[in-house]
C-alpha positions in Angstrom: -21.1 -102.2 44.3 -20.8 -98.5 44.3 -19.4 -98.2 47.9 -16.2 -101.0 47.1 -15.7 -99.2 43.8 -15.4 -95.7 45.3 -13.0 -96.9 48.2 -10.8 -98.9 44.9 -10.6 -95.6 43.2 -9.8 -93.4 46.0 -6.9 -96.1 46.8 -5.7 -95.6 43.5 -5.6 -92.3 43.7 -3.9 -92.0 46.7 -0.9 -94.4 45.3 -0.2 -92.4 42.5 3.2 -89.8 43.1 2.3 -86.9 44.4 -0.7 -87.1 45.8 -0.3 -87.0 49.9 -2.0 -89.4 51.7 -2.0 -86.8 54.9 0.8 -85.2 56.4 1.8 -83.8 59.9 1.6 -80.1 60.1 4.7 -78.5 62.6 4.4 -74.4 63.0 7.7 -72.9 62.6 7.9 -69.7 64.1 9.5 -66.5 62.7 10.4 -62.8 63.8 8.0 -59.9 63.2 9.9 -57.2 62.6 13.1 -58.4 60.9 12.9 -57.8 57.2 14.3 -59.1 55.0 14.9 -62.6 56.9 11.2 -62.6 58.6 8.2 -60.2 58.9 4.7 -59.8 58.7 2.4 -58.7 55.7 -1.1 -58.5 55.5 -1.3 -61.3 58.3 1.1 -63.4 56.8 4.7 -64.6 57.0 6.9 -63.0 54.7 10.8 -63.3 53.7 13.7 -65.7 53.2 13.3 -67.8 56.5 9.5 -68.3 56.0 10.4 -69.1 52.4 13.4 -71.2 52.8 11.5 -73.6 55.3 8.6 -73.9 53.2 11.0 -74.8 50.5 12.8 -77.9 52.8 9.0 -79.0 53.7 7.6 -78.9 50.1 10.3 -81.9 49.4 9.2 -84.1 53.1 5.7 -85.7 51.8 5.2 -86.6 55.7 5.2 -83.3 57.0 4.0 -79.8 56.2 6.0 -76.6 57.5 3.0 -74.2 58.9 4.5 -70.2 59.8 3.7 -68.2 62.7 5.1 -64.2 62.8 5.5 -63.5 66.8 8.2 -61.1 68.5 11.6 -63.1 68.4 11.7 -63.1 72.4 8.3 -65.2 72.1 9.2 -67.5 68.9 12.2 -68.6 71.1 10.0 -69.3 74.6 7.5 -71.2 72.3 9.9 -73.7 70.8 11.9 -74.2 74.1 8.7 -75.2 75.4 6.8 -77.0 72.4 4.4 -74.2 71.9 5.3 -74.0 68.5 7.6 -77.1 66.3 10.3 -74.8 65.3 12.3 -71.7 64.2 15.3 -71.0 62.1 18.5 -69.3 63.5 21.7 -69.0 64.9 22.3 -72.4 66.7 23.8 -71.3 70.0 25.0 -72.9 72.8 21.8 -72.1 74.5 19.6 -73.0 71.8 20.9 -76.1 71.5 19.8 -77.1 74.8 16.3 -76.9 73.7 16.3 -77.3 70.3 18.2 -80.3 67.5 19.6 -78.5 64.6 20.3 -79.2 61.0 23.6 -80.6 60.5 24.3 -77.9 58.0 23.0 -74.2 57.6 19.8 -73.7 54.7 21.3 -69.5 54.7 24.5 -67.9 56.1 24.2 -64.1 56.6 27.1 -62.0 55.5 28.4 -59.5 57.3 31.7 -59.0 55.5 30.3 -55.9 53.7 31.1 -52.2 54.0 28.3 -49.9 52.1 28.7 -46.4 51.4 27.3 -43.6 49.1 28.8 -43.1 46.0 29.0 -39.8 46.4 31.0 -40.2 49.9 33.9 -37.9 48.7 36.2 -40.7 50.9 34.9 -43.3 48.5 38.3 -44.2 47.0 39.7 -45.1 50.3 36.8 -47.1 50.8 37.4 -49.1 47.9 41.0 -49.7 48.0 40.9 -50.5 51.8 42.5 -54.1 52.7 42.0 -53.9 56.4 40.0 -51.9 59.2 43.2 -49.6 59.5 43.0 -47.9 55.9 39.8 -46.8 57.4 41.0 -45.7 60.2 41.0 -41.9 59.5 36.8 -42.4 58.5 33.9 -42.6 60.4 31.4 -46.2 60.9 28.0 -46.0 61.8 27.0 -48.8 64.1 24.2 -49.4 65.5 23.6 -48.9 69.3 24.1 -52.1 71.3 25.4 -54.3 68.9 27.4 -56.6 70.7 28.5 -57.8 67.2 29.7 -54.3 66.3 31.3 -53.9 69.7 33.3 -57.2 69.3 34.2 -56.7 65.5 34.8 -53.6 64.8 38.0 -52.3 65.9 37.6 -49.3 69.0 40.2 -46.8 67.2 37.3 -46.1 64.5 35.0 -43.1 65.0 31.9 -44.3 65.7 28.7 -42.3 65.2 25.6 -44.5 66.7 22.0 -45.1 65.0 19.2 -46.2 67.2 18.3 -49.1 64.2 18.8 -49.5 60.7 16.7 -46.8 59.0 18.1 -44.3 61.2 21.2 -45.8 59.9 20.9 -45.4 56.6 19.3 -42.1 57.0 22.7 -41.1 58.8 24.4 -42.4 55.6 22.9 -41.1 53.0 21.2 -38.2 54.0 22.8 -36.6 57.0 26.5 -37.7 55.6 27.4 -38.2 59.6 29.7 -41.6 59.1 31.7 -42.5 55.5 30.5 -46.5 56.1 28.7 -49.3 57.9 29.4 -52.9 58.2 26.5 -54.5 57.1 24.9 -57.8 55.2 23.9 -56.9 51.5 20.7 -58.1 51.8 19.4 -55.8 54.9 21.3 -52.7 53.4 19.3 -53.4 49.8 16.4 -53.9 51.1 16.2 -50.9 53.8 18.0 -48.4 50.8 15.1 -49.2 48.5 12.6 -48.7 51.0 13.6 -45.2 51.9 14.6 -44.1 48.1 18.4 -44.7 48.3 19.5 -47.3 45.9 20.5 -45.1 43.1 22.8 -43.9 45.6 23.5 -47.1 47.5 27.2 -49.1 47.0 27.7 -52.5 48.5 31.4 -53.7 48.2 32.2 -57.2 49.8 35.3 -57.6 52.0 37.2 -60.6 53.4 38.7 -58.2 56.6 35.9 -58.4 59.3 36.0 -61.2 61.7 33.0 -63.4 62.1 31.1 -62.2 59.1 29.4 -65.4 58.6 26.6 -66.4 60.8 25.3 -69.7 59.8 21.0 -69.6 60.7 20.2 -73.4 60.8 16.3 -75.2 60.8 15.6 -76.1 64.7 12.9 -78.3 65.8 11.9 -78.4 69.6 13.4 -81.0 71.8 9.6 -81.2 72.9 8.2 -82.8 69.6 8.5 -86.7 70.5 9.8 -86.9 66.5 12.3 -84.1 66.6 15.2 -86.4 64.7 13.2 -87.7 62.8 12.3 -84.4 61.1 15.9 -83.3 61.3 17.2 -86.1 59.4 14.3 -85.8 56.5 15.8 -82.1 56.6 19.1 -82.9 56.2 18.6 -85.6 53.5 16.3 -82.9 51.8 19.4 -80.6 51.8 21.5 -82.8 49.7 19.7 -83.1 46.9 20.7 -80.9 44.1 16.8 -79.9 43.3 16.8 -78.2 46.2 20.1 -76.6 46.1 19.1 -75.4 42.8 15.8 -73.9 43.7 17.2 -72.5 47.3 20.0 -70.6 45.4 17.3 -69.3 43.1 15.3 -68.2 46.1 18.1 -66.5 48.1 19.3 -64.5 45.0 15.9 -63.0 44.8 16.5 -61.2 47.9 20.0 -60.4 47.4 
């Protein structure tokens, strides 16, 4: 009788909420090197998207979200090509063909900031400006290539060009080459703190820059056989108000 009694118990065990009676695993896969959204530490994923998804997945019992930290231009090949399950980002055109989407974004970055030192000597214009022209006698730093930059930041600014976001900020705070850049909170916090700025550092939110809201999505690959399936847990998962609570809580953390 020991055999029948051991399978009974396990049974009940298994019936009782919250215990999983097995789940699918689907590897998400994230950017290396772009903190503080995605990056790797100590051979781990690390930021908001890693944490974000695992957030979604900790309320589907049937799956589990697994992370991978690759270079962006390989995360991207793998899910076009079922490598890996998924990703979370910008849902473009080209994406799309490849990948089905959450019908609404889990995290929208912000770029409708302008950050500064507060001891810019310019800083009053800076905070009283309604539109790019009262800054049009000051200097932006922007970063070289941004085609985001290029199309939203008017051309009759000075521009003075950083090679990426440290040199920057270094350019900001330190060198005193440009009065401003046009950047989300979260990335100009984070990169401050890191190279001993923040006492320094002022973050003031404006409604004048065009397309400052980029909406990153959860994609699954078009090659998992159960794609919609996931998609539609995910977007049931993003109604509930437990997990609008909790995600709130998690983004603040990094803002």
């Amino acid at each position: 009788m020991a055999a029948p009694l051991q399978i009974a118990l396990l049974i009940a065990v298994l019936a009782l909420p919250g215990v999983s009676q097995g789940s699918t695993t689907l590897t998400f896969a994230f950017s290396e090197k772009s903190a503080p959204y995605s990056s790797l530490l100590d051979g781990k994923a690390v930021g908001l998207f890693p944490d974000v998804v695992q957030l979604a997945f900790s309320f589907i019992p049937d799956y589990t979200a697994a992370s991978l930290v690759t270079p962006w231009a390989r995360a991207q090949y793998n899910v076009r090509h079922g490598i890996n399950d998924g990703f979370m980002t910008y849902p473009s055109e080209s994406r799309q063909d490849y990948a089905v989407f959450s019908a609404e974004p889990l995290f929208t970055q912000d770029f409708g900031h302008l950050v500064y030192s507060a001891d810019n000597p310019n800083i009053d214009v800076i905070e009283s400006a309604t539109s790019f022209a009262d800054l049009s006698g000051l200097r932006v730093i922007v970063e070289s290539g941004s085609k985001w930059e290029d199309n939203n930041i008017p051309g009759y600014l000075e521009r003075v060009p950083g090679q990426h976001l440290d040199a920057m900020m270094h350019l900001l705070m330190l060198r005193k080459a440009g009065d401003f850049l046009v950047q989300p909170a979260e990335d100009a916090r984070l990169i401050a703190r890191q190279l001993g700025y923040s006492q320094k550092l002022k973050v003031r939110k404006v409604d004048f820059i065009p397309n400052s809201q980029i909406p990153f999505h959860i994609g699954v690959s078009r090659k998992l056989p159960n794609a919609k399936e996931v998609i539609n847990q995910i977007d049931a998962v993003m109604q509930s108000p437990e997990f609008q609570s909790q995600s709130s809580t998690l983004m603040e953390g990094y803002r």
